[in-house]
C-alpha positions in Angstrom: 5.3 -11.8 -30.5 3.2 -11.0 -27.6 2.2 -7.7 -26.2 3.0 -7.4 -22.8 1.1 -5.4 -20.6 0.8 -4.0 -17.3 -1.8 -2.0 -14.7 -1.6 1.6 -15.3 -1.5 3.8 -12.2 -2.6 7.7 -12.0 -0.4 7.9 -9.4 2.4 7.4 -11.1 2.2 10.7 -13.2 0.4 13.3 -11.1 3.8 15.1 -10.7 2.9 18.7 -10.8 -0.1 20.9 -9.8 -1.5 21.5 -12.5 -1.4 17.3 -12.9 -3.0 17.1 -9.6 -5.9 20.1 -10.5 -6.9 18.9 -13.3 -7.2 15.1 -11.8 -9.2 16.5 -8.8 -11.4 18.2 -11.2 -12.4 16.2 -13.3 -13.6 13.6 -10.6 -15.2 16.5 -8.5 -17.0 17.2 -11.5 -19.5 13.9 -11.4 -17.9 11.6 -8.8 -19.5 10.4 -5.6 -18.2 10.8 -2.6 -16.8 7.3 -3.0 -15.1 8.7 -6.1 -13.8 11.5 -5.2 -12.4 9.3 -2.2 -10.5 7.5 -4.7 -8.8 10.1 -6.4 -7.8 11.8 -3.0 -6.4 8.6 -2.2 -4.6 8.4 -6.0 -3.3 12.1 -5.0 -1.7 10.9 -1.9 0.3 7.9 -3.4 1.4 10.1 -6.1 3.5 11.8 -3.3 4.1 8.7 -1.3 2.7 8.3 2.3 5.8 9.1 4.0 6.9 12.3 2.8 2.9 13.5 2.6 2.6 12.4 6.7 6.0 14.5 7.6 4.8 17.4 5.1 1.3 17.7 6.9 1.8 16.4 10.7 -0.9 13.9 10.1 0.5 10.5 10.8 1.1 7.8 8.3 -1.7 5.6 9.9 -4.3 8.2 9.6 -3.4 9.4 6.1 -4.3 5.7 5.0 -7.5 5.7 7.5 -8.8 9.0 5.9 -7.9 8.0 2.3 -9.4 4.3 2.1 -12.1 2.8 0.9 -14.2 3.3 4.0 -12.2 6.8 4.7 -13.7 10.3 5.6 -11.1 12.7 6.2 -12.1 16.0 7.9 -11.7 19.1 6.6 -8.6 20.0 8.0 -7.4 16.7 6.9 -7.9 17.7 2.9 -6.5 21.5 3.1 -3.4 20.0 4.9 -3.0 17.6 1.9 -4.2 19.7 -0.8 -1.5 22.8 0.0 1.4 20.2 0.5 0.4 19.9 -3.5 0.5 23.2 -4.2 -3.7 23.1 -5.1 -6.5 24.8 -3.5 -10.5 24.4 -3.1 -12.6 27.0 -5.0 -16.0 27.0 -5.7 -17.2 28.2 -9.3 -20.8 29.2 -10.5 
């Protein structure tokens, strides 16, 4: 009997704030830029493009631009995303 596997996504089970904080942290914590770029992208998925674009009045088009590999999303762009979740920036000594 085989075991059968398959590609596990983060996405798929950042459902609730606290989910989404604690995911953010943890890759704010050491991550590069490149990183941290990752899991922003990983957050926005978890939500689906879609509803994320209507929910923020960024477009669909520029959600993927800011959130790729290559990405940069301005400041605006993150707080826009980061309250449709329901999770804020804070700085900590």
């Amino acid at each position: 009997m085989a075991l059968e596997t398959k590609p596990w996504d983060a996405a798929e089970v950042l459902k609730t704030p606290a989910d989404i904080a604690a995911y953010l942290d943890a890759y704010l914590e050491d991550g590069t830029p490149e990183v941290v770029l990752g899991a922003l992208n990983t957050i926005a998925r978890s939500h689906g493009m879609s509803a994320l674009a209507r929910e923020t009045g960024i477009s669909r088009e520029a959600l993927y631009k800011a959130f790729s590999d290559n990405g940069n999303p301005t400041l605006d762009t993150l707080l826009r995303v980061l309250k449709v979740f329901g999770v804020r920036l804070a700085v900590a000594a």
